[in-house]
MIDREN-55959 format. One record per atom (N, C-alpha, C): residue in three letters; x, y, z. Coordinates in steps of 0.02 Angstrom, whole numbers, plus 32768, in hexadecimal, padded with zeros to 4 digits. Each point is the difference from the previous one (the first is absolute). Layout:
% residues N
ALAXYZ
...
This chain:
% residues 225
UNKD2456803831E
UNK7FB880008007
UNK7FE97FC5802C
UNK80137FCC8001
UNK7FFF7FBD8027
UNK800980248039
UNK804180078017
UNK800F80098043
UNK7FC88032800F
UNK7FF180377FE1
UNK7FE7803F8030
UNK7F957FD7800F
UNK7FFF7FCF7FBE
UNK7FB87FCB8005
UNK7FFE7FF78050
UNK803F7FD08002
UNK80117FDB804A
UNK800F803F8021
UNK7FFC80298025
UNK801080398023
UNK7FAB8003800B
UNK7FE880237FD1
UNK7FA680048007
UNK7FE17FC7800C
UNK80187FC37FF2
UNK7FC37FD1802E
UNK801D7FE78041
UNK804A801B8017
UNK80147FF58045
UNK7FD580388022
UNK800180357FF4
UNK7FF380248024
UNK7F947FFA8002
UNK7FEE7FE17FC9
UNK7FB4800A8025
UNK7FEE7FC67FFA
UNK802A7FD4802C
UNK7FED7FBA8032
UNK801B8031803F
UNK8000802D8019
UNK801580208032
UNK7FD480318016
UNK7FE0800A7FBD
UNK7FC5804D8011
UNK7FD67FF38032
UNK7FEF7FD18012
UNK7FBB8013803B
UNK802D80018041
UNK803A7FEE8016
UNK803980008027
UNK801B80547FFF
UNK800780227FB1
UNK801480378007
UNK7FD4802D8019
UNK7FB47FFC7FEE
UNK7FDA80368017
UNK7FFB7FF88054
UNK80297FC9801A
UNK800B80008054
UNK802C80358014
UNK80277FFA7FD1
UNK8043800E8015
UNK8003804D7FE1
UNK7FD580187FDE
UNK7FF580437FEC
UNK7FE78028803C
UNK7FC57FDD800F
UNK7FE580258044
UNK80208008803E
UNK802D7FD07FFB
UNK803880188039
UNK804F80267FF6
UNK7FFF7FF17FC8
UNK805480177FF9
UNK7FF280207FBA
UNK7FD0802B7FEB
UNK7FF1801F7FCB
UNK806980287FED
UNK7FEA80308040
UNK803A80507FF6
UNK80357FD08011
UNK801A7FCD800B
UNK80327FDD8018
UNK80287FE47FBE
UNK7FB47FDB7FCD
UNK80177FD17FCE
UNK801780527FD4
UNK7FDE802E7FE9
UNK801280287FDF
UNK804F80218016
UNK8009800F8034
UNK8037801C8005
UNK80377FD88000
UNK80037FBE800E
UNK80387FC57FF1
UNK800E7FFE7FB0
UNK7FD47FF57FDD
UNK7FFB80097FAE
UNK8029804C7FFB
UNK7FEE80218015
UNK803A80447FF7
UNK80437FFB8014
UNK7FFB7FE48045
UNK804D800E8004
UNK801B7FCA7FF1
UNK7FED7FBA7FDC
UNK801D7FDC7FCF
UNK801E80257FC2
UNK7FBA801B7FEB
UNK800D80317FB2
UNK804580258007
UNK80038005803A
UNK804680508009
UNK803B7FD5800B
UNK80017FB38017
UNK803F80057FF1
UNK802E7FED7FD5
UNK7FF17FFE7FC2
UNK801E80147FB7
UNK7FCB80117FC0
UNK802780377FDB
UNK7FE180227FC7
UNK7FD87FA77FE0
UNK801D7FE27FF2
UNK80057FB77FF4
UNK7FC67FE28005
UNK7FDA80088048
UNK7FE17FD7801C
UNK7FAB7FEA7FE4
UNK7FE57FEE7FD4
UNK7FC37FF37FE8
UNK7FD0802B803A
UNK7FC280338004
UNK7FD98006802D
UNK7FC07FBD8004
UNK7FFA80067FCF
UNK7FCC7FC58017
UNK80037FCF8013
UNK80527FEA8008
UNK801C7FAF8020
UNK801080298031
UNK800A8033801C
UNK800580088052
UNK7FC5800E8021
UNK7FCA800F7FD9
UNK7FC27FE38010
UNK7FDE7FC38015
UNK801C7FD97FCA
UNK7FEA7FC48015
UNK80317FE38031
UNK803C8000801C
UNK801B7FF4801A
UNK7FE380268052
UNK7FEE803C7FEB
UNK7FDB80068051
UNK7FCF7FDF8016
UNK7FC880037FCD
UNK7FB37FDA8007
UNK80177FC4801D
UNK80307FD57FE2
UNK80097FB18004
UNK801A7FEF805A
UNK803D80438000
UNK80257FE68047
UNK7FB48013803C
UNK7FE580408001
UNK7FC08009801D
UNK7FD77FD28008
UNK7FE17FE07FC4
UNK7FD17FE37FFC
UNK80117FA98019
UNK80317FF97FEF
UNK80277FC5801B
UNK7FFD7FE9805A
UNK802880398019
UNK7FF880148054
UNK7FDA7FED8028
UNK7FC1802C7FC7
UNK7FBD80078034
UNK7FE57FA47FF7
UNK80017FE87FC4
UNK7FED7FAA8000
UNK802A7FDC8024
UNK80388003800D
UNK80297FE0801F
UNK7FF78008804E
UNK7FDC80438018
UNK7FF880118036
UNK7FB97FB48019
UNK7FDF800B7FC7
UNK7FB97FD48016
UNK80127FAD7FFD
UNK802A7FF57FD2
UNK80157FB47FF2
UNK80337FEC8030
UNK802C8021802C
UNK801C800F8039
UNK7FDE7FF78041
UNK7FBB80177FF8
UNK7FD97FF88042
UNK80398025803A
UNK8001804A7FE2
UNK802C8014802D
UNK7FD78031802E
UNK801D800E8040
UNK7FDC80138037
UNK803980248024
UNK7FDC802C802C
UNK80208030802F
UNK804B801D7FE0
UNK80397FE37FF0
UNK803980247FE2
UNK80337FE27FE3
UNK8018800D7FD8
UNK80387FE17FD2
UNK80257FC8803D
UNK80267FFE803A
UNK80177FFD8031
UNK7FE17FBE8020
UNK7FB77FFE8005
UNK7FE27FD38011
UNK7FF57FD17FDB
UNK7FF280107FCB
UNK7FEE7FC37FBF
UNK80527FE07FED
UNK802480198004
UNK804F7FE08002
UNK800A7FCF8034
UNK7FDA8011804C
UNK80027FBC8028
UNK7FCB7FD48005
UNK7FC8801A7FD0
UNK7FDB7FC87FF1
UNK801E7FCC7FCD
UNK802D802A7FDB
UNK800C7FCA7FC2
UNK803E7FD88020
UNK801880078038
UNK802F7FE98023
UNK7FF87FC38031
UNK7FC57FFE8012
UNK7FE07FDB8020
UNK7FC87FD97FDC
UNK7FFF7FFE7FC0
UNK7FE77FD77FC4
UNK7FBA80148018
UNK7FD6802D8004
UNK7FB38026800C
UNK7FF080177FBE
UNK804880187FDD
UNK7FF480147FCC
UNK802E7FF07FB6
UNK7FDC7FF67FBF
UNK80397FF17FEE
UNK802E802C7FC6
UNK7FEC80248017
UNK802380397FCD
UNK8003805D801F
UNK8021802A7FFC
UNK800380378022
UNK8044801F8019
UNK802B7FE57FFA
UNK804A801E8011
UNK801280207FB9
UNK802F803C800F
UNK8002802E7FDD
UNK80217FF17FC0
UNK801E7FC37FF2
UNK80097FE17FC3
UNK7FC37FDE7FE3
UNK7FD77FEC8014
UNK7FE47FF27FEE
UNK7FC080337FD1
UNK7FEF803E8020
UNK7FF480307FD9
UNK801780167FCF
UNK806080047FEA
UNK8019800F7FD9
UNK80087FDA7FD8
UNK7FF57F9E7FFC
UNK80057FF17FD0
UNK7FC07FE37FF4
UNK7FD980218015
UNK7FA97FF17FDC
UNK800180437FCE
UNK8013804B8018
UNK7FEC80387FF4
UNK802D7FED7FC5
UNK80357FDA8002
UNK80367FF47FCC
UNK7FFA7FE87FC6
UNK7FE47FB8800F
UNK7FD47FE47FC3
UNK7FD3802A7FD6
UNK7FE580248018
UNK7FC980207FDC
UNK801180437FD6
UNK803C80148027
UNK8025803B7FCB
UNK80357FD97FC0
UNK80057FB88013
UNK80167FE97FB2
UNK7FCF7FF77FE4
UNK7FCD7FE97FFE
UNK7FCB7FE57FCB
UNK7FF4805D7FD8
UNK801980368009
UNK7FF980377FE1
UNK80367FFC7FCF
UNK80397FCC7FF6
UNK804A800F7FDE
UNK8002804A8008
UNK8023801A800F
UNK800380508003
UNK804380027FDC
UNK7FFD80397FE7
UNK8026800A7FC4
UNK803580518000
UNK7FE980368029
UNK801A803F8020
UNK80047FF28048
UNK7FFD7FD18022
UNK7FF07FFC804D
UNK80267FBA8013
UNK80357FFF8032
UNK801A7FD2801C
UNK7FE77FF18049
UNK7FFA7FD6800F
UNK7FE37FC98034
UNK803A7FE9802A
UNK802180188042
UNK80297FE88028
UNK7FDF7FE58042
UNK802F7FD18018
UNK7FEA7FE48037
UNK8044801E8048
UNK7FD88024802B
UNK802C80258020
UNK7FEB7FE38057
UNK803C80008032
UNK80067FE8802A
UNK80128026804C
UNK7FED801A8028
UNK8022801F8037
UNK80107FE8804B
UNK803F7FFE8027
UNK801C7FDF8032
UNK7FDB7FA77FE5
UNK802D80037FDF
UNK80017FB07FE7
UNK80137FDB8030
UNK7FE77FD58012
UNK80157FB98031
UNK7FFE8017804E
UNK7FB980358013
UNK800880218037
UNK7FC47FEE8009
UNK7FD8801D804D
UNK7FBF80068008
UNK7FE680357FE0
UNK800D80397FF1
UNK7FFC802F7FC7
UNK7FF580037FBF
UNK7FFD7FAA7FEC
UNK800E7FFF7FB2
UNK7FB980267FE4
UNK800980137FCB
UNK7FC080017FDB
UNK802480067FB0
UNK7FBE7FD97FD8
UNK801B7FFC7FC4
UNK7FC5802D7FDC
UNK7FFD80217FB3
UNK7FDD801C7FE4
UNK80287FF57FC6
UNK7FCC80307FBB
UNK801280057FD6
UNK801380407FE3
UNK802B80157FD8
UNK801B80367FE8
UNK7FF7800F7FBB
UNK7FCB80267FE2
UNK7FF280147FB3
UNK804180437FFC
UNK803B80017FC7
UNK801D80237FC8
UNK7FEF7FFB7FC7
UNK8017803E7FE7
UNK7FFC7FFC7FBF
UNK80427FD07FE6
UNK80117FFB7FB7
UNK80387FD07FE1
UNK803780268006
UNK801A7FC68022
UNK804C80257FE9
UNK800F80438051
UNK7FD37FF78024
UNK800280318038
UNK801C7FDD8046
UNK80278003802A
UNK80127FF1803E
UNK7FC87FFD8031
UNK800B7FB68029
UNK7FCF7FEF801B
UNK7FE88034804F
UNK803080248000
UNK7FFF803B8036
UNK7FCE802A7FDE
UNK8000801C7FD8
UNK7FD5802F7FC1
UNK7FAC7FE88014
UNK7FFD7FC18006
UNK7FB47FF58003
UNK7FD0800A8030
UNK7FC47FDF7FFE
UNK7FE3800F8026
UNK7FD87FC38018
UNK7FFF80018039
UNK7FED7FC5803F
UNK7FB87FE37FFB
UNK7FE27FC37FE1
UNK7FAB7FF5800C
UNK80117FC78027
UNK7FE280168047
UNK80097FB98040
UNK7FA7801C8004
UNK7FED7FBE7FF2
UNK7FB67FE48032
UNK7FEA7FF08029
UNK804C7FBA8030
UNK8000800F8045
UNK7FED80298028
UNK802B803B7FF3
UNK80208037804B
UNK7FA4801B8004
UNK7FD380137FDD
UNK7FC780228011
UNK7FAC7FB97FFC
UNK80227FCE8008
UNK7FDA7FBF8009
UNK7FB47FF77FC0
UNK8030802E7FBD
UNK7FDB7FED7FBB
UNK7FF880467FF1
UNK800080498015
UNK7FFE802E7FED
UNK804380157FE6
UNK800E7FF17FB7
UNK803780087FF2
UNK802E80428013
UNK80367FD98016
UNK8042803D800D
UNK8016800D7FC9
UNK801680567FFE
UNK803C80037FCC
UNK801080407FF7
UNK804780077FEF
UNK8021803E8005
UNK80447FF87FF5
UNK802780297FFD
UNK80527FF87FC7
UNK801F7FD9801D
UNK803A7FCE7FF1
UNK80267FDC8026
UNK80208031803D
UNK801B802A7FF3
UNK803B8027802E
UNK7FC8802E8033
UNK7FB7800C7FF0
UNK7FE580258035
UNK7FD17FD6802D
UNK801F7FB48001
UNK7FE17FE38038
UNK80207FFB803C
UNK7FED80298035
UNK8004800F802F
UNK7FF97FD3803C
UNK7FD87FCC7FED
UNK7FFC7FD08028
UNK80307FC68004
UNK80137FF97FC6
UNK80427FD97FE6
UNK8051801E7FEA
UNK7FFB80228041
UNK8056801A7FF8
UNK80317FC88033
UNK803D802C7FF8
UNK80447FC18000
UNK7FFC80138069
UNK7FFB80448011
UNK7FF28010803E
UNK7FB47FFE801E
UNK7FD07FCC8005
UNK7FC680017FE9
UNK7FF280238052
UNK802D7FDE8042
UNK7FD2800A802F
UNK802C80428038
UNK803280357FD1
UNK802180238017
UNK7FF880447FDF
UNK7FC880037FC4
UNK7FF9803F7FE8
UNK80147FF37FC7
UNK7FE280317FC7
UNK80087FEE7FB9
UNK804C800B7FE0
UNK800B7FCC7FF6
UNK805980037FCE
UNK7FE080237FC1
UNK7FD480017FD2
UNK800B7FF17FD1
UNK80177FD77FCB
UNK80077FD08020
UNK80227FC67FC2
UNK7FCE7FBE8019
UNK7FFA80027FC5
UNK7FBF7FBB7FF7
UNK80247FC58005
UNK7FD67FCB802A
UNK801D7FC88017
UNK7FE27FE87FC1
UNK7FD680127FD8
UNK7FE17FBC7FC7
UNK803D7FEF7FCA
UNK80057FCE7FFD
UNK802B7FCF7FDB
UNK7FED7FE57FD1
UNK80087FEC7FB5
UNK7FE27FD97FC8
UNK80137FCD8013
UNK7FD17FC37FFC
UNK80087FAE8000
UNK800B7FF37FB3
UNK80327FEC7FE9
UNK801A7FF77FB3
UNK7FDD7FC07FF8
UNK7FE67FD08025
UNK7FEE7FC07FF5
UNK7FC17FFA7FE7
UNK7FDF802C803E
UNK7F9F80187FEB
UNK7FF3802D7FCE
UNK804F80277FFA
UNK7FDF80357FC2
UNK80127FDA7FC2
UNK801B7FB57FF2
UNK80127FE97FD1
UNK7FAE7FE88003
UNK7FEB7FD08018
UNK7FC27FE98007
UNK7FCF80397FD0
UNK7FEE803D8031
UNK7FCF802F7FE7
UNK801C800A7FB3
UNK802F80067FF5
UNK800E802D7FAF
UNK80037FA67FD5
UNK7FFC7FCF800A
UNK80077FCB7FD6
UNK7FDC7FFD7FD4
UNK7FC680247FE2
UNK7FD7800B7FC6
UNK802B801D7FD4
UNK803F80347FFD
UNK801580267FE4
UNK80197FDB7FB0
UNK7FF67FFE7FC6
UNK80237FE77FCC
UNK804380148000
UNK802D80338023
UNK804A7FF37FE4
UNK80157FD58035
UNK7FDE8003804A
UNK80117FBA8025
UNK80027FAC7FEB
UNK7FCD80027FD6
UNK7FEC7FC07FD1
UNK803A7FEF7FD8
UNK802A80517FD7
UNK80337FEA7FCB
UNK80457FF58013
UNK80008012805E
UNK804380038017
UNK80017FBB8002
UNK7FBA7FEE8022
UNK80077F9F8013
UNK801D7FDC7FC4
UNK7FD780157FAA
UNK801E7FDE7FE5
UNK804C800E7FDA
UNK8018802F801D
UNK803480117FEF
UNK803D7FD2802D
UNK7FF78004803D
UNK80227FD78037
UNK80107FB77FEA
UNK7FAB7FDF7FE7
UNK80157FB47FF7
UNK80237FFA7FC5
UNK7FF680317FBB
UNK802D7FE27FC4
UNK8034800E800F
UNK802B80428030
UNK80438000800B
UNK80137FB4803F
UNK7FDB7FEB8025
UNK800E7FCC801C
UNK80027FB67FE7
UNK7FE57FFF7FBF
UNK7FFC7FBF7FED
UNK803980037FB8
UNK8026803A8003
UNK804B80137FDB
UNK80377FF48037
UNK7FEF7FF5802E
UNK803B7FFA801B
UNK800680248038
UNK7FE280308004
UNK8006802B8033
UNK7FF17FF98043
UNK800B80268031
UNK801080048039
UNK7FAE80168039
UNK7FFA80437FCC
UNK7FE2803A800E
UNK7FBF7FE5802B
UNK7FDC80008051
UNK7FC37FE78003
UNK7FCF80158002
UNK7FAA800D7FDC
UNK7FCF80368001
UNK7FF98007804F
UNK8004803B8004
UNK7FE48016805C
UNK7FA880028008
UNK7FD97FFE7FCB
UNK7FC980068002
UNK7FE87FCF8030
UNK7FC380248038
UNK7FE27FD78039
UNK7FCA7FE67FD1
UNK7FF37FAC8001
UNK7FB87FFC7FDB
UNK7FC98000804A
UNK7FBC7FFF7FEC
UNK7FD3800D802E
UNK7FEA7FB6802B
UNK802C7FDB7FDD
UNK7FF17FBD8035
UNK803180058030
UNK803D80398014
UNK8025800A8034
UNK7FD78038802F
UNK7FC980147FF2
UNK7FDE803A8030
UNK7FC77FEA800C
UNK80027FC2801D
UNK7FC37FE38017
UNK7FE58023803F
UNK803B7FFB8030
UNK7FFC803D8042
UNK800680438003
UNK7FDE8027801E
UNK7FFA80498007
UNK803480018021
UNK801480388012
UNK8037802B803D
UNK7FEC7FFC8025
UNK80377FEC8041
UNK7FD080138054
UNK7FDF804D7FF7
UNK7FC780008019
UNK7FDE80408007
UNK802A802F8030
C-alpha cells in the first residue's frame, strides 16, 4: 500500500506535464502501455501504463529543459561546444532513466542499451522487459532520435539500428545491453540490496568473492551520445 501511495503522488506531481503530453502523444502513450502489457502474461497493465505516461511525459520536459532546437544532431554540437549543457543521447536516457526508477517497477525491467558503441554512430537508449525476459525481447524508449517525441518500438524491429546499417537491412540489431547502466537503473531492486549484503558477510569470512554491483557514485558520466 506504501509503495502503490508513492506511485500516486509520483505520478500527480507530473499531471499538469501529463495533460501536455496527452495532447500530443495521447494514441502513442496508449499503445506503448499495450505493447508493454503483451510482453508477458506477468506484466502489471497499469505499471506499463505508467511506465508509458512517465517515459512520454519525461521527453517532452526534457525536450524544453534542453532548450532543444532544430534536431537531435544539432543540439549534440551545441552541447559539444559548451552552448549547451545537456542533450546528447545519454543524456536523455539517463534523465528518462532516473525517472523510471522513482516508479520501483516490479513486472517491468529497465535496461540500458547501446548501439555502434565507441563510433560516430553511437546512440544510447533505454530498453523496458518484462522479468526474467532477454534484453533482445524488449522494447526500445530513445528520446533523443525524435528530439523529445518519444521513440519506441521492439528491440529487433529497429531498423535504424542494424549491424548492416548503411548496406540494407541485416536484420540483426546492433543494440547492445550496457550491464554497467543497467546495474545503475535496476539499483532500487531489494534482491539487489540482499546480494550486496550477502557479498560483504561472505567477504568478511574469509572469502574471496567481490560484489560486482555499480554504485551510482560510479555513473556520474553519461555515455558518449
Amino acid at each position: 500500500m506504501f509503495k502503490l501511495s508513492l506511485s500516486i503522488l509520483f505520478v500527480c506531481a507530473f499531471l499538469p506535464l501529463a495533460d501536455q503530453a496527452f495532447a500530443k502523444d495521447e494514441r502513442s502513450i496508449r499503445n506503448l502501455g499495450k505493447a508493454l502489457t503483451g510482453l508477458s502474461s506477468d506484466v502489471d497493465p497499469k505499471e506499463a501504463e505508467l511506465v508509458a505516461l512517465t517515459a512520454h511525459t519525461t521527453a517532452r520536459k526534457l525536450a524544453r529543459d534542453y532548450h532543444v532546437v532544430l534536431n537531435p544532431e544539432f543540439q549534440a554540437f551545441l552541447v559539444n561546444v559548451g552552448a549547451r549543457k545537456r542533450g546528447w543521447c545519454g543524456h536523455w536516457a539517463q534523465d528518462i532513466g532516473t525517472q523510471l526508477k522513482e516508479l520501483k517497477l516490479r513486472t517491468l525491467v529497465v535496461h540500458w542499451g547501446v548501439a555502434y558503441d565507441h563510433t560516430s554512430s553511437e546512440n544510447n537508449c533505454l530498453v523496458v522487459t518484462a522479468r526474467n525476459q532477454p534484453f533482445t525481447d524488449g522494447i526500445i524508449l530513445d528520446g533523443w532520435r525524435r528530439a523529445g517525441r518519444l521513440f519506441w518500438c521492439p528491440v529487433v524491429k529497429d531498423d535504424e539500428y542494424e549491424v548492416e546499417q548503411h548496406y540494407g537491412h541485416s536484420g540483426i540489431t546492433a543494440w547492445k545491453e550496457n550491464m554497467q547502466w543497467s546495474a545503475w537503473l535496476q539499483d532500487y531492486e531489494p534482491d539487489k540490496a540482499k546480494s550486496k549484503a550477502a557479498a560483504a558477510s561472505k567477504a568478511s569470512k574469509g572469502g574471496s568473492e567481490r560484489n560486482e554491483r555499480v554504485s551510482i557514485s560510479d555513473l556520474t558520466q553519461p555515455p558518449t551520445p
